[in-house]
N, C-alpha and C positions, 0 to 999 in steps of 0.2 A: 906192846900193843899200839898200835897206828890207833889215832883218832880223828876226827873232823866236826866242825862244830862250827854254828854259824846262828848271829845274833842280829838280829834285827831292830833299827830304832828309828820314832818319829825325829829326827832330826838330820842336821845336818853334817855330812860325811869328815868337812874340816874341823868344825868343831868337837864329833867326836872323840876322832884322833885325837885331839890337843886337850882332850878330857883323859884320855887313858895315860897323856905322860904328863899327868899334873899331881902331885904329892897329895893335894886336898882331896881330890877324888875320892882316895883310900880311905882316908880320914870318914869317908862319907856314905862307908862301907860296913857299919856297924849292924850287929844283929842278922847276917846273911846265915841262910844254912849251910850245915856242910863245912867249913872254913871258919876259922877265929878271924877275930878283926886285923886285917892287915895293917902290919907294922911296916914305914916306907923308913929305909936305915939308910939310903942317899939318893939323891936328884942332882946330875950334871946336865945341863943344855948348852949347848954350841951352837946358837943356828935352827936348821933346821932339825937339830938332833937330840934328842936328851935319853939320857941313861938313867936308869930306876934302881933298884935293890928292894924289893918288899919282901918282908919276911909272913910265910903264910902258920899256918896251925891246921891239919887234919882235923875236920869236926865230926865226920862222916861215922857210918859204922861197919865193923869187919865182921868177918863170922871167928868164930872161935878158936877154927882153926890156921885163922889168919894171927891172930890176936897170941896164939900159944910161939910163934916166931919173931912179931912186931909187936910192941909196944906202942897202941895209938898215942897216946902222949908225948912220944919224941918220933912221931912224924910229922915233922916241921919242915920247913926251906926256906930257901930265900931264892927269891924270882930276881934275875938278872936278864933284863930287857933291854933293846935298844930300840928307840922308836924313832922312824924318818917318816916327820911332819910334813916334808913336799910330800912322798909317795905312798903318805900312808899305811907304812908298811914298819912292821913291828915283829924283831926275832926274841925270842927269851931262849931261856936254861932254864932250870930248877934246878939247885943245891943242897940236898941235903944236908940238915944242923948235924944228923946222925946216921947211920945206916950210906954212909959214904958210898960204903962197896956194892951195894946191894938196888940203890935206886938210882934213875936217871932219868931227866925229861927233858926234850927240847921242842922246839917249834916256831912257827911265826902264826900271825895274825895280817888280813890286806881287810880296810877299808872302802868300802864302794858305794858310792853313791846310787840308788836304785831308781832314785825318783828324787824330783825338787823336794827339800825337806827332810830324806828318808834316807839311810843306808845302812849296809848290814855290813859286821864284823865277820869274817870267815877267816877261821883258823887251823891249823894241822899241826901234827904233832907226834912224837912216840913217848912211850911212855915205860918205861922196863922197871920189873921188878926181879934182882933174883933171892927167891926163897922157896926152897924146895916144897914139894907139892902145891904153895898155896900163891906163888909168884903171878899167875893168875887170876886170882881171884881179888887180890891185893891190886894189880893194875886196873882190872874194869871195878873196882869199889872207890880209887881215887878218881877214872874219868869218868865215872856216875857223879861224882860229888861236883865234879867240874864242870859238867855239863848241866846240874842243878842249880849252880851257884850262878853261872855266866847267864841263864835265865833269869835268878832274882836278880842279877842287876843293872839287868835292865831299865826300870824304874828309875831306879838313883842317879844312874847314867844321865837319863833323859832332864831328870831334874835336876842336876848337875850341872846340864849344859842350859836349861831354862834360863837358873840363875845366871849363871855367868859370868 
């Protein structure tokens, strides 16, 4: 399943960026729907460059007939991003801890300045599940939750970058 998704923030386009490859961030990320609290298991930067590892938790809900092939409790990952602070521009994976064969995600995120003050996150991505009959309903239950989540955190974001 293709996705696309785009978040909007009273701030500033370089600051964001450099909020989304910051370790604290996560940290700062507690009580979101959908998603357990992201755990950040490494942070490299080089430059303009830094590399993430954040481990997620499915908090969402499947239907039962998702649920009878998946075990929401060991849908988990680990997000492997790399993010380029000049261009703003941010690719990931998602890893599954489990369900190796069966899940895959990748994609990027560009940051744009919209206005003095203001830029929106737009991101794309696929998303696959294989599992017979419900591989479907399992991808758009996960980018329902992603698409719910990248809304709450918004907020945090923005206050995130307030502090500073």
């Amino acid at each position: 399943m293709r996705f696309a998704i785009e978040q909007r923030f009273a701030a500033d386009a370089d600051l964001v960026a450099r909020a989304f490859a910051d370790p604290a961030l996560y940290v700062a990320l507690v009580g979101l729907p959908k998603l357990s609290q992201p755990e950040v298991l490494s942070h490299e930067a080089d430059g303009d460059t830094v590399r993430l590892q954040v481990r997620y938790h499915f908090g969402g809900e499947l239907s039962s007939a998702a649920r009878a092939v998946i075990d929401p409790a060991r849908l988990t990952w680990v997000e492997h991003s790399t993010h380029d602070l000049a261009a703003r521009h941010t690719t990931f994976t998602m890893k599954p801890d489990h369900y190796a064969d069966r899940f895959r995600c990748q994609g990027s995120y560009r940051i744009e300045e919209i206005e003095p003050g203001g830029c929106r996150r737009r991101g794309e991505g696929e998303v696959k599940v294989k599992a017979l009959l419900v591989g479907g309903a399992v991808e758009g239950a996960i980018v329902s939750g992603l698409e719910e989540h990248l809304v709450d955190e918004v907020p945090v974001v923005e206050e995130f970058v307030r502090r500073g």
